[in-house]
KEGUKOL-390458 format. One record per residue (C-alpha): residue in one letter; x, y, z. Coordinates in Angstrom, 1 decimal, m for minus. Layout:
A:X:Y:Z
...
***
This chain:
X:6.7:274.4:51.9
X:7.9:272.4:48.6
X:10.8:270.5:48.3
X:12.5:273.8:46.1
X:11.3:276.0:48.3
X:13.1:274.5:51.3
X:16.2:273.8:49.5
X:16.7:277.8:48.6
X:17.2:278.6:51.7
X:20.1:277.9:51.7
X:23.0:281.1:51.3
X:26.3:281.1:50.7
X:29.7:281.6:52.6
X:27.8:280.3:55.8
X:29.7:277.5:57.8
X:26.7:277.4:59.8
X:23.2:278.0:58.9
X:19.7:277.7:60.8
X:17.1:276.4:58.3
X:13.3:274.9:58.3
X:12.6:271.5:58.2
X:9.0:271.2:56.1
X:6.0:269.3:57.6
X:4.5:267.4:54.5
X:7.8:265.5:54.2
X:7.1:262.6:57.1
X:8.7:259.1:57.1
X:6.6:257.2:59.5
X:7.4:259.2:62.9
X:10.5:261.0:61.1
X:11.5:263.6:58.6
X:12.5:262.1:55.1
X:15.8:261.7:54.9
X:16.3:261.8:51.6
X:15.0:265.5:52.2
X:17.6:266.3:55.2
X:20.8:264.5:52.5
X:19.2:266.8:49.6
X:19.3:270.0:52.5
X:22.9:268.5:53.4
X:24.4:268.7:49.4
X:22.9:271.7:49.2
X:24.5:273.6:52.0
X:27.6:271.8:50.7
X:27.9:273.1:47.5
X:26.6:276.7:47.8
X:30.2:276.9:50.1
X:32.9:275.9:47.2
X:33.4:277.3:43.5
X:31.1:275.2:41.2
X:34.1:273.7:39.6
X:34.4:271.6:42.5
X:31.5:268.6:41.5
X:30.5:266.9:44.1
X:31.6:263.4:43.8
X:30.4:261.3:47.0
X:28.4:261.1:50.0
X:28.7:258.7:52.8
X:25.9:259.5:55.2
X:25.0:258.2:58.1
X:21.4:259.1:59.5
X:22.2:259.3:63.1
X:18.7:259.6:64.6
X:15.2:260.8:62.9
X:15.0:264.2:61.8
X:11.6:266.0:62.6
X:9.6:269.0:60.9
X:11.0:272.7:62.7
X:14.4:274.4:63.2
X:17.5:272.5:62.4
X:21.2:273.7:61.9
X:23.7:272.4:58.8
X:27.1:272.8:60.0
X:30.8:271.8:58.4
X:34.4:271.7:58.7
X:37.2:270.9:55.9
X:38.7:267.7:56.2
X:41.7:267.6:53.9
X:41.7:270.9:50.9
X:44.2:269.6:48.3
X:45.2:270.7:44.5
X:41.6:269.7:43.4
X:39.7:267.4:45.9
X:38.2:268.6:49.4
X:37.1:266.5:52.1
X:34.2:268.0:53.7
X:31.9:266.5:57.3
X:28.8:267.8:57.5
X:26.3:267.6:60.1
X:22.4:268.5:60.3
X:21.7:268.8:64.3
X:18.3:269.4:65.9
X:18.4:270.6:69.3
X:21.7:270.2:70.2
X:21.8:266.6:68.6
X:23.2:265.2:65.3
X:20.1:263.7:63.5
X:22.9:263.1:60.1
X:26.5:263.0:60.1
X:27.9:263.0:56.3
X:31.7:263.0:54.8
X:31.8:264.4:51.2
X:34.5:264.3:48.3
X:34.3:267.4:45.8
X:36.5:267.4:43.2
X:37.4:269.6:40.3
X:37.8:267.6:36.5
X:41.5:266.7:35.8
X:42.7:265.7:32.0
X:42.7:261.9:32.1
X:43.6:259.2:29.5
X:40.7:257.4:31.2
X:37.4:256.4:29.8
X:34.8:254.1:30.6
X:31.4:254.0:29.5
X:29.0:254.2:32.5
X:26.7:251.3:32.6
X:23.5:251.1:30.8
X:19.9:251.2:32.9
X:18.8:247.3:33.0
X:15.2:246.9:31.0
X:12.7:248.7:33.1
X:9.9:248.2:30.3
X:7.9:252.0:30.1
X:6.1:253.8:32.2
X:3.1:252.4:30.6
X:4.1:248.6:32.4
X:3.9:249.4:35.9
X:1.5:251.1:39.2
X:1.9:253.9:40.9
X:1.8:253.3:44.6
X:m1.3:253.5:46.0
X:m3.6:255.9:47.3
X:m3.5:254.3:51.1
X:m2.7:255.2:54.7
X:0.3:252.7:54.5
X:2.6:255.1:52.1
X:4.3:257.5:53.7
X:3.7:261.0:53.8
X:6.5:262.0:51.7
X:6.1:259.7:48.9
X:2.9:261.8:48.5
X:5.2:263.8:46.6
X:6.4:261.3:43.8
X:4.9:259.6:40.8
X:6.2:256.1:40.8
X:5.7:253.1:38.2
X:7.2:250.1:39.6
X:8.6:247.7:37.0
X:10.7:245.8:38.4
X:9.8:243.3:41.4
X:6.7:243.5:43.5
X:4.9:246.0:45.6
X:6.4:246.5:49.1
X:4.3:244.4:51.1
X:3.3:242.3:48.5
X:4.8:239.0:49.3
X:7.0:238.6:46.2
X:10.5:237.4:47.2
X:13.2:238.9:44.2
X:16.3:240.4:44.1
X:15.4:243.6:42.1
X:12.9:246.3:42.7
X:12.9:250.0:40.9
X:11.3:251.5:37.7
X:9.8:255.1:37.1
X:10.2:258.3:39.5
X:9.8:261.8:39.0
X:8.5:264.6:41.2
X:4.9:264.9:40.8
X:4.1:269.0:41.0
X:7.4:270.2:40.8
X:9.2:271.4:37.6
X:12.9:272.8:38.7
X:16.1:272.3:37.1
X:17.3:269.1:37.9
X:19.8:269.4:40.8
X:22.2:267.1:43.0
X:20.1:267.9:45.7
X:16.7:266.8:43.0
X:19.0:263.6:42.9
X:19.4:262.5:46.3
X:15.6:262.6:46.8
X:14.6:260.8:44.1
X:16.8:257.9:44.9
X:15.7:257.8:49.1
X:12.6:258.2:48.0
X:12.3:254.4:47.0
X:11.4:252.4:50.0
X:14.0:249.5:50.8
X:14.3:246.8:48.2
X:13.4:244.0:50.4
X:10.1:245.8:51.5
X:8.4:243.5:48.3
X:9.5:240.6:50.2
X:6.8:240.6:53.0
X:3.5:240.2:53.1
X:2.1:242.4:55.5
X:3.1:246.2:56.8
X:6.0:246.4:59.1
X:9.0:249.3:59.3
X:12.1:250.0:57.3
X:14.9:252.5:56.9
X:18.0:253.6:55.9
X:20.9:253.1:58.0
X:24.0:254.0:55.9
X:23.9:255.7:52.5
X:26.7:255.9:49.8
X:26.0:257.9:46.7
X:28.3:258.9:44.3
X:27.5:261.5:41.1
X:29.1:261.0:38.1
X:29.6:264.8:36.1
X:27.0:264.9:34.1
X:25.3:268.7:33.2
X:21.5:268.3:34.5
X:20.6:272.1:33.4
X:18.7:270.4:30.5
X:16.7:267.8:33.1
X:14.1:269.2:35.1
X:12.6:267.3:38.1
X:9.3:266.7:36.8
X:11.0:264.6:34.2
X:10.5:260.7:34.6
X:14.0:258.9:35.8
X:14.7:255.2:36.2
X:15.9:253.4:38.9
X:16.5:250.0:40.1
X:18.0:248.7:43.5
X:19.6:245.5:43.5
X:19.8:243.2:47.0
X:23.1:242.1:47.7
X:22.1:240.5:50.9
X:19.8:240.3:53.8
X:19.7:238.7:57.0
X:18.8:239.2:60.6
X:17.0:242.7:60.2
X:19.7:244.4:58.5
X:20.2:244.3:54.6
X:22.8:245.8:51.5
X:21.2:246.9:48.3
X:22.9:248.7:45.4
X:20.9:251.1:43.0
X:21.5:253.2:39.8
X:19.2:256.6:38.5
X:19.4:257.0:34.8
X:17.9:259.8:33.2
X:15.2:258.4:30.4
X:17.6:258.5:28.0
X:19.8:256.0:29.5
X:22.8:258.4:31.4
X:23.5:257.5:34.5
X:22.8:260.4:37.1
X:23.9:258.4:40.2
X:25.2:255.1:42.1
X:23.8:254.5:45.2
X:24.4:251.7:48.0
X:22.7:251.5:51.4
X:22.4:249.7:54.2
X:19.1:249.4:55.7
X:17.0:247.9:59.0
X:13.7:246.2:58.2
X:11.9:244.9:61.6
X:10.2:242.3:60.3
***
């Protein structure tokens, strides 16, 4: 099952749903989770009136996610003249595996307006490898093109404080989505991965996204998207990075900030 396929199942006007978690989508021992917070979005906003965009995401990934049956559950918060506050939960045998609280808003007249900020130079896709064909990448990222422009290869042994470039998926051709979105961002390994030189483990703890209204009906996810992640600071296994996607013509599709584990 593609990453499309998966994310129609989901219906409308369901407050809980039973869905399929693809094999094909692996993490080391886990399911992506960019996958399961793409899934989450999804389930989100087939529940309110497409005027309500979907502004944040503060997700937690509780424990790891595995191929097979898992329910996406959620209960309103706070409903007020045009924001809601939504908590989601994906749960897999009785357990939450991600726990998420969401803002959807609808747009308000506003005497407010701010540029959004410009990709840094990521060079073309021309200037930078893929990842490569080996046992170490992950299933899942089997399912990207990447051209990495900007810091090292993970593993690589090449200390910065920037690492990003190209994505885009590599089969599929769908209209860009939110849920498109929140994959291709997870799908970048952690930024300090560059920074050692030998194979160890790494993942997501916390993730904060936020989506900016832009229409994506003329983006389709086989298009190539930049991104680059940007470490705040890291220390003691635990680190804070903060990340932009831009579109290839330079509008900003999403802001991103994670927290992340490396055991190395």
């Amino acid at each position: 099952m593609n990453f499309h396929t998966a994310i129609e199942q989901i219906v409308a006007d369901k407050n809980n749903q039973v869905i399929e978690l693809p094999s094909g989508w692996a993490q080391g021992r886990a399911f992506f989770g960019g996958f399961s917070a793409a899934l989450s979005a999804q389930f989100l906003l087939k529940q309110f009136p497409p005027e309500y965009h979907l502004r944040s995401m503060n997700i937690s990934f509780v424990a790891p996610a595995e191929p097979g049956e898992a329910e996406l559950s959620y209960r309103i918060l706070r409903e007020g003249k045009s924001v809601i506050q939504v908590a989601v939960e994906l749960q897999q045998q009785g357990q939450i595996m991600l726990s998420c609280l969401a803002s959807l808003g609808k747009a308000r007249s506003s005497t407010v307006t701010v540029a959004s900020e410009t990709p840094p130079d990521l060079k073309t896709i021309k200037d930078g490898p893929g990842l490569p064909e080996a046992d170490i990448v992950p299933e899942f990222a089997k399912n990207f093109d990447y051209r990495i422009t900007s810091g090292g290869m993970p593993f690589s042994g090449q200390p910065g404080r920037t690492f990003g470039g190209w994505i885009r998926f590599r089969e599929e051709q769908q209209q860009l989505t939110t849920a498109t979105i929140l994959a291709l961002v997870d799908a970048w390994p952690p930024a300090v991965l560059p920074h050692l030189d030998s194979p160890a483990p790494a993942s997501s703890l916390t993730w904060t996204i936020e989506f900016p209204d832009i229409p994506l009906q003329s983006f389709s996810s086989h298009d190539w998207f930049q991104y680059e992640a940007f470490i705040e600071h890291a220390e003691h296994g635990y680190g804070h990075s903060r990340a932009g996607l831009w579109s290839e013509q330079g509008e900003l599709l999403a802001i991103s900030r994670q927290t992340f584990t490396v055991f190395a």
